[in-house]
PDB file of the backbone (N, CA, C, O) and the ligand in Angstrom, with CONECT records:
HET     ZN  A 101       1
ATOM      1  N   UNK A   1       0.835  -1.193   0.000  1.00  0.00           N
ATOM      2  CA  UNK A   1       0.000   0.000   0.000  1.00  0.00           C
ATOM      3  C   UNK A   1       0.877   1.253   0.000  1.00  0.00           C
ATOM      4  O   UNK A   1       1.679   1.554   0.884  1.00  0.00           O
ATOM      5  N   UNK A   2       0.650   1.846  -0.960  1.00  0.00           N
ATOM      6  CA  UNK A   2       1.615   3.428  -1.316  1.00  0.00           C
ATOM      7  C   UNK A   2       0.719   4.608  -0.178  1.00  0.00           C
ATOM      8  O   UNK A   2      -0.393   5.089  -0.396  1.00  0.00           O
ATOM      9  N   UNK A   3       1.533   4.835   0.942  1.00  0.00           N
ATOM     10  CA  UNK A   3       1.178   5.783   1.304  1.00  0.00           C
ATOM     11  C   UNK A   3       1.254   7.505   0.539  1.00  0.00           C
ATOM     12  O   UNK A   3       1.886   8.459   0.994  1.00  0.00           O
ATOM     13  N   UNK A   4       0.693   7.488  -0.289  1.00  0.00           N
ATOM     14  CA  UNK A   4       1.119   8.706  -1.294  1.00  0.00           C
ATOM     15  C   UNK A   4      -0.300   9.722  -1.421  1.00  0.00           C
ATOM     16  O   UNK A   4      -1.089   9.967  -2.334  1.00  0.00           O
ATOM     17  N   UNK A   5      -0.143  10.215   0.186  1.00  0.00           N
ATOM     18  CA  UNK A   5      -1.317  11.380   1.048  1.00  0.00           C
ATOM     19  C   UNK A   5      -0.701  12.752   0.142  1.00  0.00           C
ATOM     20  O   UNK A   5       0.017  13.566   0.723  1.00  0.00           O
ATOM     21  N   UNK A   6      -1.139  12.965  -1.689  1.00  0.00           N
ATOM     22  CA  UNK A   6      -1.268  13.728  -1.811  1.00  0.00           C
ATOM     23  C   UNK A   6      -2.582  14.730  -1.987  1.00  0.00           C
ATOM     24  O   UNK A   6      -3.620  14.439  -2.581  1.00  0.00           O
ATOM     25  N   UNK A   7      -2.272  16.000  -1.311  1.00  0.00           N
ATOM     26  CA  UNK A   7      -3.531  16.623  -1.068  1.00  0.00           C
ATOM     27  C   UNK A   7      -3.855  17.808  -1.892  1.00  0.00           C
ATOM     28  O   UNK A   7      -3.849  19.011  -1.629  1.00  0.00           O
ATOM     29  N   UNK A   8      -4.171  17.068  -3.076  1.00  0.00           N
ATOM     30  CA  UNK A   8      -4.451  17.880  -4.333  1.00  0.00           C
ATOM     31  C   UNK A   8      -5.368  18.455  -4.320  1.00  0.00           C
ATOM     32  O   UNK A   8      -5.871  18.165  -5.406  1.00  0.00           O
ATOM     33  N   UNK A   9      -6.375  19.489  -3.574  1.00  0.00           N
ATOM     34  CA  UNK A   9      -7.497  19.852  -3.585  1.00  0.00           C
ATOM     35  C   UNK A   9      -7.513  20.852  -5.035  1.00  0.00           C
ATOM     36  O   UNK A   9      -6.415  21.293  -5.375  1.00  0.00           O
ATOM     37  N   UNK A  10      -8.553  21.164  -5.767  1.00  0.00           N
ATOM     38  CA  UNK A  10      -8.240  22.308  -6.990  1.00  0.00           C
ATOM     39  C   UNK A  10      -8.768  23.402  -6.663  1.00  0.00           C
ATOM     40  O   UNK A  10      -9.988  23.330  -6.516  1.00  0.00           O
ATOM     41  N   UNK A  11      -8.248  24.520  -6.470  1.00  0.00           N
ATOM     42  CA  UNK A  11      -8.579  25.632  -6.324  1.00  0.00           C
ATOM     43  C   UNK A  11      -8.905  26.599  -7.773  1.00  0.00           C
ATOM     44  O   UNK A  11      -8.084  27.447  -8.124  1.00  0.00           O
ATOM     45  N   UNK A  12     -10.137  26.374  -8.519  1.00  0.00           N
ATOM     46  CA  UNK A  12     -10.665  26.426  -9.602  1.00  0.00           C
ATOM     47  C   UNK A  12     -11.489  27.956  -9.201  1.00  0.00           C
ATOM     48  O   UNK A  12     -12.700  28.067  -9.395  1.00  0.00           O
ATOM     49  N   UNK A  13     -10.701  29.023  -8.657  1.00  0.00           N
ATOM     50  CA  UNK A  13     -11.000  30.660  -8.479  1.00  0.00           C
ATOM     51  C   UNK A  13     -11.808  31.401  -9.680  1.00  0.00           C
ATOM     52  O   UNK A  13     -12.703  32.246  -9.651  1.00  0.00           O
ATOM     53  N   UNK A  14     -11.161  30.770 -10.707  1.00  0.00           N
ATOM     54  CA  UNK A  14     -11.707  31.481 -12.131  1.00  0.00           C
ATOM     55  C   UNK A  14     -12.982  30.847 -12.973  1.00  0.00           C
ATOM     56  O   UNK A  14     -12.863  30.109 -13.951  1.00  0.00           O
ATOM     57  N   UNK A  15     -14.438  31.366 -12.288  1.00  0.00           N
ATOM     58  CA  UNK A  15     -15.106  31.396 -12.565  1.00  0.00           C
ATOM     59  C   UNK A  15     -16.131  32.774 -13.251  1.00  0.00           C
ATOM     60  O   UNK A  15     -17.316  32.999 -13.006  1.00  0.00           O
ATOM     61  N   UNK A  16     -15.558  33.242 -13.807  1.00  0.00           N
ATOM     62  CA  UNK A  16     -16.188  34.672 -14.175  1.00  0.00           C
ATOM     63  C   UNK A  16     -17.105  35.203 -13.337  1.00  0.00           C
ATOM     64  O   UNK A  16     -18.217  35.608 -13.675  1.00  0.00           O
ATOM     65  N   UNK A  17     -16.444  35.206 -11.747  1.00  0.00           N
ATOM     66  CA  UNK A  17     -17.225  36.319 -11.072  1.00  0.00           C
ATOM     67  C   UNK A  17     -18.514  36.464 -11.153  1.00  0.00           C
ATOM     68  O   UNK A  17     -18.987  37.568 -11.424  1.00  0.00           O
ATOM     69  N   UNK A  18     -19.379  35.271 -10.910  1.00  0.00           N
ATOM     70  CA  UNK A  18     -20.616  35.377 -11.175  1.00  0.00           C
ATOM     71  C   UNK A  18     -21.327  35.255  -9.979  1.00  0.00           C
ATOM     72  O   UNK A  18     -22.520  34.959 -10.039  1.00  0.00           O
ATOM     73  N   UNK A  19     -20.507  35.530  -8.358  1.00  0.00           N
ATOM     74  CA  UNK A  19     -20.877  35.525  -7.933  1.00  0.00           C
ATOM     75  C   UNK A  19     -20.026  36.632  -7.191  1.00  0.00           C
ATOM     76  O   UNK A  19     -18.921  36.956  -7.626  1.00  0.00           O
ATOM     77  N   UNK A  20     -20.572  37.198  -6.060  1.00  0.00           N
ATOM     78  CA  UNK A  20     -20.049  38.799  -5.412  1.00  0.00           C
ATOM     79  C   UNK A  20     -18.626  38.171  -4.617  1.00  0.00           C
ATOM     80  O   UNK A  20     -18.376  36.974  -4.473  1.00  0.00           O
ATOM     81  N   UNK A  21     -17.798  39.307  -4.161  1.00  0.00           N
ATOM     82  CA  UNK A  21     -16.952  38.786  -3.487  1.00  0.00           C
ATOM     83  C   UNK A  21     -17.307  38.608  -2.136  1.00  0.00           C
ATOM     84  O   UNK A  21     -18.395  38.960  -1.680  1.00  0.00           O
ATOM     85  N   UNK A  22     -16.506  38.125  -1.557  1.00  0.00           N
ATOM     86  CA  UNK A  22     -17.150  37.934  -0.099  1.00  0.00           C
ATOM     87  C   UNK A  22     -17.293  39.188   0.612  1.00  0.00           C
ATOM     88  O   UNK A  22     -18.250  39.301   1.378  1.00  0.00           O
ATOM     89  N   UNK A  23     -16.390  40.250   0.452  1.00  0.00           N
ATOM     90  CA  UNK A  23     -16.642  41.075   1.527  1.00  0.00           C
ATOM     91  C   UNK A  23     -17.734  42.349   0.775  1.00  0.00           C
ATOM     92  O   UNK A  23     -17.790  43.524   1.137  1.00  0.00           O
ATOM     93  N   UNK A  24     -18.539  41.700  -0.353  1.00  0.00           N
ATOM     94  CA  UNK A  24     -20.293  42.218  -0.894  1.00  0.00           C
ATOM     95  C   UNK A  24     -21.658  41.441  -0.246  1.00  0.00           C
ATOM     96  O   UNK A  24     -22.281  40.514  -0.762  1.00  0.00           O
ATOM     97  N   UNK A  25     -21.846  41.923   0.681  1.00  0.00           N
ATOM     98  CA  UNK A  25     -23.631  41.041   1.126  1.00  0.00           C
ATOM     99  C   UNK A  25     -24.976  42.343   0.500  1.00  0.00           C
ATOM    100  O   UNK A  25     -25.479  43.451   0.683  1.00  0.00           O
ATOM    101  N   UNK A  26     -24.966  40.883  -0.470  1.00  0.00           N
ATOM    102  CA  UNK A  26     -25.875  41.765  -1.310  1.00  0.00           C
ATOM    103  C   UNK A  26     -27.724  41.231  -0.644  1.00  0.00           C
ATOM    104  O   UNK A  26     -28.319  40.153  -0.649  1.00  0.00           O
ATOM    105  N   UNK A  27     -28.069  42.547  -0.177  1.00  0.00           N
ATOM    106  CA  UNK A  27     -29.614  42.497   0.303  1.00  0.00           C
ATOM    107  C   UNK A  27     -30.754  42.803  -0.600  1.00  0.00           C
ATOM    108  O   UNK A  27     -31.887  42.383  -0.364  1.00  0.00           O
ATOM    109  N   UNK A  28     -30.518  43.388  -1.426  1.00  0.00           N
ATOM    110  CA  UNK A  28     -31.085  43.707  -2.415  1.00  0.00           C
ATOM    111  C   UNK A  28     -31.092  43.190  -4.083  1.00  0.00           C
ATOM    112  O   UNK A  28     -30.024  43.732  -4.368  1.00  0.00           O
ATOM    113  N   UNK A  29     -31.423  42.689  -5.082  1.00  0.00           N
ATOM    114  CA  UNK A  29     -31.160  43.168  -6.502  1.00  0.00           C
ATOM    115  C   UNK A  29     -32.437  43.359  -7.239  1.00  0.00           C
ATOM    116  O   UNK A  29     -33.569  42.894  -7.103  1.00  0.00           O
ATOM    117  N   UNK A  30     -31.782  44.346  -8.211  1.00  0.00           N
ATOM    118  CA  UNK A  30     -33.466  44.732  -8.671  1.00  0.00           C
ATOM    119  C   UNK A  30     -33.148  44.234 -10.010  1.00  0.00           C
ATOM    120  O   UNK A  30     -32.172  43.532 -10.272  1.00  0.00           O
ATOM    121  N   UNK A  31     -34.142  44.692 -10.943  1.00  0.00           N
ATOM    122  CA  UNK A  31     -34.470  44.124 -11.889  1.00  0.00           C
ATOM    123  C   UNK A  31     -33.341  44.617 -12.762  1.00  0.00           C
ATOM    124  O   UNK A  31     -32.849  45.715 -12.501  1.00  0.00           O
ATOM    125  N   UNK A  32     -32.744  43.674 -14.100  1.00  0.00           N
ATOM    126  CA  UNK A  32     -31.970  44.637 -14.709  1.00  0.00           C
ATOM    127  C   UNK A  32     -32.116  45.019 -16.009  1.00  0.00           C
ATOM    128  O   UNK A  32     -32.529  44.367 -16.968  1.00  0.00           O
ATOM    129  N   UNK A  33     -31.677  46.311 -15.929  1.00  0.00           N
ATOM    130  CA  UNK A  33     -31.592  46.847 -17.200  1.00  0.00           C
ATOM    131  C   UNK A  33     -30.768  46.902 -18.227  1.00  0.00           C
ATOM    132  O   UNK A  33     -29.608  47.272 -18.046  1.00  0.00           O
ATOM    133  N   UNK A  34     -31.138  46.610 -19.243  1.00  0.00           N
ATOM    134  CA  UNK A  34     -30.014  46.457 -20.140  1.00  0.00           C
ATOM    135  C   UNK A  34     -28.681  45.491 -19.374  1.00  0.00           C
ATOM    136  O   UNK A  34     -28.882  44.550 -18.607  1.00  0.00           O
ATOM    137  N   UNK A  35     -27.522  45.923 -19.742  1.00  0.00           N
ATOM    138  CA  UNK A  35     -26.441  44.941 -19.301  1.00  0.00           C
ATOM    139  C   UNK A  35     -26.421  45.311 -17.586  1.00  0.00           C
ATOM    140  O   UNK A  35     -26.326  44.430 -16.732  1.00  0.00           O
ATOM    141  N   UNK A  36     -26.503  46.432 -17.351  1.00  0.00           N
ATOM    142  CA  UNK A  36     -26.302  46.676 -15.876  1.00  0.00           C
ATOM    143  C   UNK A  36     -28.073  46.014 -14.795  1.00  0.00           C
ATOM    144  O   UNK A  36     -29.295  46.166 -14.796  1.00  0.00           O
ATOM    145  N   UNK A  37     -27.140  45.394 -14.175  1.00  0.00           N
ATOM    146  CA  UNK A  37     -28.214  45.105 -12.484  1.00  0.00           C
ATOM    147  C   UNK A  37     -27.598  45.655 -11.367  1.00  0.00           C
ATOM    148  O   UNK A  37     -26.605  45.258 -10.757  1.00  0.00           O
ATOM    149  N   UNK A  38     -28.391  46.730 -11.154  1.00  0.00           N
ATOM    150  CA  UNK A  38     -28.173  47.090  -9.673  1.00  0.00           C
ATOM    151  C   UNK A  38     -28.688  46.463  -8.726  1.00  0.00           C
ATOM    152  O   UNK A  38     -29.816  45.974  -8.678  1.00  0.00           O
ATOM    153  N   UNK A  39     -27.253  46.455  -7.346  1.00  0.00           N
ATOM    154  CA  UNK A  39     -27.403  45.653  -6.358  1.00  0.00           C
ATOM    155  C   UNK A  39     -27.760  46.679  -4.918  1.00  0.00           C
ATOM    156  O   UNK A  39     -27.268  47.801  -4.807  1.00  0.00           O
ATOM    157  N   UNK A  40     -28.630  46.110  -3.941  1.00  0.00           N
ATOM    158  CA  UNK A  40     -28.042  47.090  -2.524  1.00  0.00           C
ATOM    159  C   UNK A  40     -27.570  46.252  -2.161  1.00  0.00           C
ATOM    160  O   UNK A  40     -27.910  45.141  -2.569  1.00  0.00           O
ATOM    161  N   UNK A  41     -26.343  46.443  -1.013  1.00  0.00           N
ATOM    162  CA  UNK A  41     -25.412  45.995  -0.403  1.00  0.00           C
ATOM    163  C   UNK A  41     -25.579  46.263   0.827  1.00  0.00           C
ATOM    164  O   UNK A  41     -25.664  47.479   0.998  1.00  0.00           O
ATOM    165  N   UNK A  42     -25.708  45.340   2.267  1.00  0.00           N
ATOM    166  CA  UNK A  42     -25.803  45.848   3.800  1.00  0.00           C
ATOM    167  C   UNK A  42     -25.228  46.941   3.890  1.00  0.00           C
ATOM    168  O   UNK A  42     -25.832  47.798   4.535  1.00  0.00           O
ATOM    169  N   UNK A  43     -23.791  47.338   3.253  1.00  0.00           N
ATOM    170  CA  UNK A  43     -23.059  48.167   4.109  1.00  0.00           C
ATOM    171  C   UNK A  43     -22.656  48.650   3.077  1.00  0.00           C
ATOM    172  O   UNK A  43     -22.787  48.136   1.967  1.00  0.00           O
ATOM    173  N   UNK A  44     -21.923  50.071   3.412  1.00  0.00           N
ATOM    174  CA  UNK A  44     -21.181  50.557   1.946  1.00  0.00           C
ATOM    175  C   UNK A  44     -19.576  49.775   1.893  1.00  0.00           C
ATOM    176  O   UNK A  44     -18.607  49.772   2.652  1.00  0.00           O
ATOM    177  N   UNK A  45     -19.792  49.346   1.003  1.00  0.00           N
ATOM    178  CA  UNK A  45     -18.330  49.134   0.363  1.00  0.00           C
ATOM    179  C   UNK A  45     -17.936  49.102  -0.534  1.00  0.00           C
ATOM    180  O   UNK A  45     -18.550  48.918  -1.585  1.00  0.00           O
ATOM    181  N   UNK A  46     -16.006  49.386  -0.303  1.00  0.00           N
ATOM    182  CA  UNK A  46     -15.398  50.044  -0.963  1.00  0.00           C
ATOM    183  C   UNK A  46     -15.149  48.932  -2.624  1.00  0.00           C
ATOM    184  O   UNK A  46     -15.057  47.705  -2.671  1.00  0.00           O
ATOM    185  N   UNK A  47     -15.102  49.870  -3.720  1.00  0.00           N
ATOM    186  CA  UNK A  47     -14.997  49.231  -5.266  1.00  0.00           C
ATOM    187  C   UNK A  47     -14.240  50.227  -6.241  1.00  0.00           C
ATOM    188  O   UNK A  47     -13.789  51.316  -5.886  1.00  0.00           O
ATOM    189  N   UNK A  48     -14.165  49.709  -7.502  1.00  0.00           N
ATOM    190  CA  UNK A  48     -13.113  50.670  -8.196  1.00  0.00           C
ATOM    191  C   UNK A  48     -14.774  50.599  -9.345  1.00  0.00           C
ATOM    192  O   UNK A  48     -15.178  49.498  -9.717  1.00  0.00           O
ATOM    193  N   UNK A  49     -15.410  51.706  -9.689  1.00  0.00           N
ATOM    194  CA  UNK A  49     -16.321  51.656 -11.010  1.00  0.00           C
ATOM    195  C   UNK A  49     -15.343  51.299 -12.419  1.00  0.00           C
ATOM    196  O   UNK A  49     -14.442  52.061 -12.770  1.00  0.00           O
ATOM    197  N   UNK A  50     -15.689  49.979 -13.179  1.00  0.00           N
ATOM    198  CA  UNK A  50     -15.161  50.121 -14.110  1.00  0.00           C
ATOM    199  C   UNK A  50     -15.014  51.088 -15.864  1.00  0.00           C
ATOM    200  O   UNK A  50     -14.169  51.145 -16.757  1.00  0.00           O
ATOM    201  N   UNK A  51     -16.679  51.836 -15.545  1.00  0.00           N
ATOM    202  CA  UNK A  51     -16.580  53.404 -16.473  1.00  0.00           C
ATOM    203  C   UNK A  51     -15.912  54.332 -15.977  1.00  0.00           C
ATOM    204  O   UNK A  51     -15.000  54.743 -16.694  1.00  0.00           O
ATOM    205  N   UNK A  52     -16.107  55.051 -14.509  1.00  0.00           N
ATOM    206  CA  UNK A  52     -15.541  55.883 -14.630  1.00  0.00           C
ATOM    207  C   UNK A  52     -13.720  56.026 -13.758  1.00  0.00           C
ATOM    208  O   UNK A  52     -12.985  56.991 -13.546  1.00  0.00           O
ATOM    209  N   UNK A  53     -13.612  54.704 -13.501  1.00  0.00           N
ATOM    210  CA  UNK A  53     -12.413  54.048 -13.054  1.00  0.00           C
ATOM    211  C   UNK A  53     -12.396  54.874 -11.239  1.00  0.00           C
ATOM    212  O   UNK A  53     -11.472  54.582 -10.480  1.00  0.00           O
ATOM    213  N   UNK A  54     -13.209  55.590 -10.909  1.00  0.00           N
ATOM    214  CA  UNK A  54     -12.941  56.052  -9.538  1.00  0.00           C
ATOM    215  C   UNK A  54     -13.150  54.956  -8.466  1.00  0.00           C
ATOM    216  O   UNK A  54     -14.109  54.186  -8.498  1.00  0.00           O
ATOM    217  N   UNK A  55     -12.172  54.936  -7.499  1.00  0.00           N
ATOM    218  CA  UNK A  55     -12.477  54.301  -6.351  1.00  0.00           C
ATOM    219  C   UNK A  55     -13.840  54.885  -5.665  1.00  0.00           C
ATOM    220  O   UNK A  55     -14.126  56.076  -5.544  1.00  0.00           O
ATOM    221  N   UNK A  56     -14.678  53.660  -5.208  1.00  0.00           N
ATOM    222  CA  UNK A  56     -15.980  53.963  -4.555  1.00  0.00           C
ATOM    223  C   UNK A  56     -16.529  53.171  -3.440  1.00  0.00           C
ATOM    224  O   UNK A  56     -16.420  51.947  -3.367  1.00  0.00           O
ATOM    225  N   UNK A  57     -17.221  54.040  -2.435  1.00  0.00           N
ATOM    226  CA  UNK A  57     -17.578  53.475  -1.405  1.00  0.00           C
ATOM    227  C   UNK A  57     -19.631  53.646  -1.463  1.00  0.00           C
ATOM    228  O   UNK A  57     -20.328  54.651  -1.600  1.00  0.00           O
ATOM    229  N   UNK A  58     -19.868  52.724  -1.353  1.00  0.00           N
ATOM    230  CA  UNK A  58     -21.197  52.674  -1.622  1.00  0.00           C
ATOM    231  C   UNK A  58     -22.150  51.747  -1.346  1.00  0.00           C
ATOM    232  O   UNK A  58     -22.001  50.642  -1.868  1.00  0.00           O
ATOM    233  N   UNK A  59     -23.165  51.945  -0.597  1.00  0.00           N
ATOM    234  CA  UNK A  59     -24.446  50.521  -0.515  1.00  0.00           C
ATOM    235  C   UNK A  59     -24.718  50.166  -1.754  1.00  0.00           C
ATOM    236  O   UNK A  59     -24.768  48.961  -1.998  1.00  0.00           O
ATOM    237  N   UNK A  60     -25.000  51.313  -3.012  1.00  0.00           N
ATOM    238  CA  UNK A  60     -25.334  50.501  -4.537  1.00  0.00           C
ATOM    239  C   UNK A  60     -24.362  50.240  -5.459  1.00  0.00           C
ATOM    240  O   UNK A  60     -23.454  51.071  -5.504  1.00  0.00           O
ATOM    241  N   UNK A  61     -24.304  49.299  -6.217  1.00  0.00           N
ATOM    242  CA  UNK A  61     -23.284  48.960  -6.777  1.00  0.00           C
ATOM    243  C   UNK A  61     -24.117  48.191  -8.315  1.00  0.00           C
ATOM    244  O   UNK A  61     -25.095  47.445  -8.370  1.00  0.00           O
ATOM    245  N   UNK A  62     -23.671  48.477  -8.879  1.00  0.00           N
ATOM    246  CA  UNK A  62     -24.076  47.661 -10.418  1.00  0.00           C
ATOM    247  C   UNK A  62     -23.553  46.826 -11.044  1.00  0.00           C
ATOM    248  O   UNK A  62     -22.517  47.301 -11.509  1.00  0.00           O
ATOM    249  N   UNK A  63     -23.735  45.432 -11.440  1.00  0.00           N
ATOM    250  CA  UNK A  63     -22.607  44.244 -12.257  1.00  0.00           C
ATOM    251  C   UNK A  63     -23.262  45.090 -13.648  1.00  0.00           C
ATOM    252  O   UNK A  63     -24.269  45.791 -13.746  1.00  0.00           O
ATOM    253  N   UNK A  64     -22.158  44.666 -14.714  1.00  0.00           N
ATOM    254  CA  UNK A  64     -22.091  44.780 -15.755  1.00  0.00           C
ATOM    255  C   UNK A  64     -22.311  43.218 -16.751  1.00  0.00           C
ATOM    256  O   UNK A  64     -21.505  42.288 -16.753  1.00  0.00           O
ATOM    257  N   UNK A  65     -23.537  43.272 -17.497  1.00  0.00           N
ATOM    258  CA  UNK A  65     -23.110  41.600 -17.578  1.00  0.00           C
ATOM    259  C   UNK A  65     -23.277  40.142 -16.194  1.00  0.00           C
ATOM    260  O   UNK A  65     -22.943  38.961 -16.101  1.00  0.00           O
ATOM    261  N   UNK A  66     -23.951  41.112 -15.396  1.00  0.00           N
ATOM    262  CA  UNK A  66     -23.937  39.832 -13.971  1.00  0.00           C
ATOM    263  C   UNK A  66     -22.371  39.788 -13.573  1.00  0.00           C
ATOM    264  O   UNK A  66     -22.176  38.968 -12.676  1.00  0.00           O
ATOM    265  N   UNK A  67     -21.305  40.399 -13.968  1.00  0.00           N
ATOM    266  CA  UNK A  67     -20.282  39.949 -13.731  1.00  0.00           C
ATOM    267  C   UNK A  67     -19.341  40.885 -12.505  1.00  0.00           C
ATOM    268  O   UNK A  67     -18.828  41.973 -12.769  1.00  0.00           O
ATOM    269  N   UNK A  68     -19.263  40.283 -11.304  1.00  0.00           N
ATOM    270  CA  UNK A  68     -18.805  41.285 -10.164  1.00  0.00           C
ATOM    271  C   UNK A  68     -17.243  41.529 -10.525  1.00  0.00           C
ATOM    272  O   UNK A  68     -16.641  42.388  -9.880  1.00  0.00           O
ATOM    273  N   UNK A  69     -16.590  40.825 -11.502  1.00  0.00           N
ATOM    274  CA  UNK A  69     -15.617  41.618 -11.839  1.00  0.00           C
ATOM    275  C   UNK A  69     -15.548  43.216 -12.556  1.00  0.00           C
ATOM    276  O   UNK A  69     -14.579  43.974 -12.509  1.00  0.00           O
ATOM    277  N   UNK A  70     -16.916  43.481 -13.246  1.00  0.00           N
ATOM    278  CA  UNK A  70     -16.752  44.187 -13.630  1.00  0.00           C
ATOM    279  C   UNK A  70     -18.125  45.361 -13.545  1.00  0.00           C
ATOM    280  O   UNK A  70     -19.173  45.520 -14.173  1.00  0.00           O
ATOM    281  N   UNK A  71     -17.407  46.065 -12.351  1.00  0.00           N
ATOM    282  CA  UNK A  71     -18.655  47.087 -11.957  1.00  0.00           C
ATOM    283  C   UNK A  71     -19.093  48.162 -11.980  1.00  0.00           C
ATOM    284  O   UNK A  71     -18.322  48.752 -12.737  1.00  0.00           O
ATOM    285  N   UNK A  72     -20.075  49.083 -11.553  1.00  0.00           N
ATOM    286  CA  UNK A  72     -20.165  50.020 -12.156  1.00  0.00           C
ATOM    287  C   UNK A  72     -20.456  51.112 -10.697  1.00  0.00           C
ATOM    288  O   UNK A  72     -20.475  50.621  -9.569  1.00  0.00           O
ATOM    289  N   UNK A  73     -20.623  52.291 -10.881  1.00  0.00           N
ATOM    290  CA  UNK A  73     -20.967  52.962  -9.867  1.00  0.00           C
ATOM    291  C   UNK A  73     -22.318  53.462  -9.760  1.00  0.00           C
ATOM    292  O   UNK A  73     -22.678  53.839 -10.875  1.00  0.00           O
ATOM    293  N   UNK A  74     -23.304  53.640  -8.806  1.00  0.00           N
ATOM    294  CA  UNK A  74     -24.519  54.276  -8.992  1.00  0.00           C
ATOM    295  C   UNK A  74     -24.672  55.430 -10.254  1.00  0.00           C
ATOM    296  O   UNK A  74     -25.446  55.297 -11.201  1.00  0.00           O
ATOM    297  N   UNK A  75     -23.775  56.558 -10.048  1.00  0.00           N
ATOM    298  CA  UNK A  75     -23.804  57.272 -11.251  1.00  0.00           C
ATOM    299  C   UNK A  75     -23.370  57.063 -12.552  1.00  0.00           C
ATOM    300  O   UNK A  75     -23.676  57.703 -13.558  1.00  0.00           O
ATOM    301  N   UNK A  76     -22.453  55.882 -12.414  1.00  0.00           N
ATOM    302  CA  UNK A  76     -22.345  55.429 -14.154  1.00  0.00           C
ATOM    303  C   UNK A  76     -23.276  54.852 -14.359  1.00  0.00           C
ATOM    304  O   UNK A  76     -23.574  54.760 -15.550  1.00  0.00           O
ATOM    305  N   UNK A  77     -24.233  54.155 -13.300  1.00  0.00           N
ATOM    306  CA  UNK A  77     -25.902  53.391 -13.789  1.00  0.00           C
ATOM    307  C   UNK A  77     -26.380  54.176 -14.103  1.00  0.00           C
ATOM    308  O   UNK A  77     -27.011  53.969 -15.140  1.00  0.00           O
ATOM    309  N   UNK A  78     -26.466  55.512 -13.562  1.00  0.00           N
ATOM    310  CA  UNK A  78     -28.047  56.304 -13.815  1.00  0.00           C
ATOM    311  C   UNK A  78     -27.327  56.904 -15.264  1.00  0.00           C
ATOM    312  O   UNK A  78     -28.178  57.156 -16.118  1.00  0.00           O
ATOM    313  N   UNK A  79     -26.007  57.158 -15.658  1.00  0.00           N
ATOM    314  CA  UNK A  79     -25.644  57.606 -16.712  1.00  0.00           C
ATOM    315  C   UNK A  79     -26.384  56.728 -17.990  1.00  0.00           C
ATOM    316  O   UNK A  79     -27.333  57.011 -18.722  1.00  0.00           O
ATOM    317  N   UNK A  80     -25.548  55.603 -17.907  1.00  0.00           N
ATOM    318  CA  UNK A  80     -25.768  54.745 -18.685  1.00  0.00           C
ATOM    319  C   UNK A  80     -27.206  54.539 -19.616  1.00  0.00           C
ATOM    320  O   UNK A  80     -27.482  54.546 -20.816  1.00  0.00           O
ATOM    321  N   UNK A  81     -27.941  54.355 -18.334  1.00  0.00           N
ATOM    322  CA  UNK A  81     -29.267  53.985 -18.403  1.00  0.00           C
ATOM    323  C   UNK A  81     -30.169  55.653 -19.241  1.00  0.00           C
ATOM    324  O   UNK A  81     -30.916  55.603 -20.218  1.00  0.00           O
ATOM    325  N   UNK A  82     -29.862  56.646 -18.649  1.00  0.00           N
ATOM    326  CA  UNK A  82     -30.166  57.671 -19.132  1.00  0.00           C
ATOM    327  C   UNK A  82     -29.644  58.455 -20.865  1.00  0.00           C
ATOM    328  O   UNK A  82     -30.046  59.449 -21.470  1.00  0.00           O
ATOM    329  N   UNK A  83     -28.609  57.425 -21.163  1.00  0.00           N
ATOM    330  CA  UNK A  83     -27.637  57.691 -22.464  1.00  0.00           C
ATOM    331  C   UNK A  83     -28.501  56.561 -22.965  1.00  0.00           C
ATOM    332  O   UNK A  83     -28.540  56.378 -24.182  1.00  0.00           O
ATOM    333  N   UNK A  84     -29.227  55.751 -22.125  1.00  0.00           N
ATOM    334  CA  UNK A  84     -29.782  54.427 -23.469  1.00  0.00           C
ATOM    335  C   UNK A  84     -28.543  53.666 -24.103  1.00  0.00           C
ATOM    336  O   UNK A  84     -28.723  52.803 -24.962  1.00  0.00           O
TER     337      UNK A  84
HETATM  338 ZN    ZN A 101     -18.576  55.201 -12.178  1.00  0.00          ZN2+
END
């Protein structure tokens, strides 16, 4: 018997962000529009908007695509949405 206790678990991380990161508890999501869904979040936290690239601290937050890699800020939603 080969004692050969290797402990290969797969750490398979790269899933296109289809789900929030951990430190996002999302309480809210509303319906979405176009590519963007806005989320509320318990608490504000901190994100980088990927339109207007500013660091942001915020309860609302928007995926682009469902995708929490790539997010948006309340005012690039209401932009967006208002540019059609
Ligand atoms: Zn923004």
């Amino acid at each position: 018997m080969a004692s050969d206790s290797q402990d290969n678990q797969e750490h398979s991380a790269v899933t296109g962000a289809k789900t929030p990161p951990s430190n996002f508890t999302v309480v809210k999501t509303y319906d979405p529009k176009g590519d963007l869904t806005l989320h509320r979040l318990s608490t504000a936290t901190a994100f980088t908007c990927g339109r207007c690239n500013k660091e942001k601290k915020a309860k609302l937050v928007a995926t682009n695509w469902k995708r929490w890699n790539d997010l948006r800020c309340n005012g690039c939603y209401g932009k967006v949405l208002s540019e059609g």
